[in-house]
N, C-alpha and C positions, 0 to 999 in steps of 0.2 A: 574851335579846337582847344582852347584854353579852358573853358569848360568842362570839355570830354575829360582833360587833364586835371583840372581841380577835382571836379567830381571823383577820378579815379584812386588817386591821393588819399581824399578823405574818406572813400570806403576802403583801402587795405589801412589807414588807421586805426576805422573804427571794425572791422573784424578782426585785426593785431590788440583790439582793446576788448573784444568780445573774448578772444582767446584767452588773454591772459587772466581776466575776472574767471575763469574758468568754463564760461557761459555756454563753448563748443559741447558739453559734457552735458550726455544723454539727461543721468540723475537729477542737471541740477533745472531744466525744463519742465521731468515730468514732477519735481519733488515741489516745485509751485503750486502745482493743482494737487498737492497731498499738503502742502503746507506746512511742510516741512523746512523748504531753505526759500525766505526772503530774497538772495542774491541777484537774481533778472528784476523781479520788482525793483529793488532798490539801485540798481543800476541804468534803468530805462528810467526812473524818473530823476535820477541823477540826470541823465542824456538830454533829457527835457530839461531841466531847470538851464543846464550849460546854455544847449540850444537856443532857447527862447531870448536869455540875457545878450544874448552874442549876437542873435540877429535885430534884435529890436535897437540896442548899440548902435549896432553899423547905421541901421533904417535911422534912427536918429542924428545921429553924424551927415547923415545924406552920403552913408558911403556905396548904399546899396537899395534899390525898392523891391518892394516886396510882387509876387507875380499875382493875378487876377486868381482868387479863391476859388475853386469848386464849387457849387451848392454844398450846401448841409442839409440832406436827410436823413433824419432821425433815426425812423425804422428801420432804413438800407442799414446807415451803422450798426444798428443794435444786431440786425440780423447777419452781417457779414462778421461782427464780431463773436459771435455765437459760432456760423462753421469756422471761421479761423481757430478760436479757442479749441471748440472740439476738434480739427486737423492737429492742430498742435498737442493738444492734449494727448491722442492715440500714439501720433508716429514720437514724440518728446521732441521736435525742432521747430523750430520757425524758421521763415523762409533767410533772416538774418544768419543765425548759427549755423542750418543748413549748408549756406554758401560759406564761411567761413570753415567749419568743417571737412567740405568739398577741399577750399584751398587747402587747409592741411592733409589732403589725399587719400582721406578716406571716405574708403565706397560708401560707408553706411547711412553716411550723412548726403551723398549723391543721390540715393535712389529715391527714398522717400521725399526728398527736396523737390526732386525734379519731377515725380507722383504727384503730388501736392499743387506747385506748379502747373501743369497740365492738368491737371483734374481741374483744377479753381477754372483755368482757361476757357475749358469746353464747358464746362456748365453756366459759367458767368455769359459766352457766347449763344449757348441754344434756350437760355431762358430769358435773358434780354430784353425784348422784343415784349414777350407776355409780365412780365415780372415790372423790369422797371416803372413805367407810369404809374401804375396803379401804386406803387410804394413812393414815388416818385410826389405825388399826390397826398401824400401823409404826414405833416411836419414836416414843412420844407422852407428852413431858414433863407435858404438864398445864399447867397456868394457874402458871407460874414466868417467873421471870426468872435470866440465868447468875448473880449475886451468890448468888442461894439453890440454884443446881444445886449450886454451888462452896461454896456453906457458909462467903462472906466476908464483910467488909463492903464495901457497896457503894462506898465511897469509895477504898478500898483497888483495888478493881478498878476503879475510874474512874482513880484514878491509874498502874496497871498497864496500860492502855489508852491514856492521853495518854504514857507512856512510849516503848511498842510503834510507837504514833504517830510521834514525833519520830524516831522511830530509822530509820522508815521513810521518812520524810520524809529523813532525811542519807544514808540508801541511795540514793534516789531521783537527788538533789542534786549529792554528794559523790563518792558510790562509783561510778554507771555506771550504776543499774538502770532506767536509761530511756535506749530504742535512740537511736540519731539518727536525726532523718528523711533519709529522701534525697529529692534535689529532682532532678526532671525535668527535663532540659531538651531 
């Protein structure tokens, strides 16, 4: 039960933190794949940097262990990250902002949420069966994480990570790698 309760905690946090970055707002989802606003980029790998340092801490502390990994397959990610992108990319939400959205009580963000949701459900269900093995089969790390592909420590690559980060982050900012929108008129 303390769990159910932590967990729940921590997600009206972080959609109370998604809202307020702005991140609920249709524009600033689809204005990533125009390249126009940085904002979700630079906030999700904020979210990772936080993350990573916080739990690897605890794991060190022995405040906390970590749970048995999933396999890592390549293709499946590449290819699930591809219809996610593309999902996302059409309706402007991801399943994060969706629900947050939701909680702030608008419909707009319910329906293609919960489309998306159910769509991913029933196809990830009726092709299963035929799909997975054979991808399954393709680059398949095994139950790791990159610190142990890489043969580092993990903290070592948390901070090679908040490094990569910030540099991307002064690309972003600094250098130009974010277009200008043009405004219609």
């Amino acid at each position: 039960m303390l769990n159910f309760i932590l967990a729940l905690v921590l997600g009206v946090f972080f959609g109370f933190s998604l809202n307020k970055a702005g991140l609920t707002k249709y524009s600033k989802i689809v204005n990533v794949y125009r390249f126009t606003d940085m904002t979700v980029l630079k906030f999700m790998m904020t979210a990772l940097v936080v993350s990573m340092s916080g739990l690897y801490t605890l794991r060190g502390l022995g405040l906390i262990t970590f749970p048995n990994v999933p396999a890592t397959y390549i293709v499946g990610n590449l290819v699930g990250g591809v219809i996610f992108g593309f999902g996302m990319a059409l309706s402007g939400y991801c399943p994060g902002t969706a629900a947050a959205g939701a909680g702030e009580g608008k419909l707009d963000y319910l329906i293609p949420g919960l489309l998306g949701f159910l769509t991913g459900a029933v196809i990830y269900g009726l092709t299963y069966d035929k799909v997975f093995p054979q991808i399954s089969a393709l680059a398949n790390y095994g139950n790791t994480i990159i610190p142990e592909i890489w043969n580092i420590n993990p903290f070592l690559f948390i901070l090679a990570f908040s490094l990569i980060s910030l540099l991307l982050f002064y690309l972003i900012e600094r250098v130009g790698w974010q277009r200008e929108e043009k405004v219609m008129e």
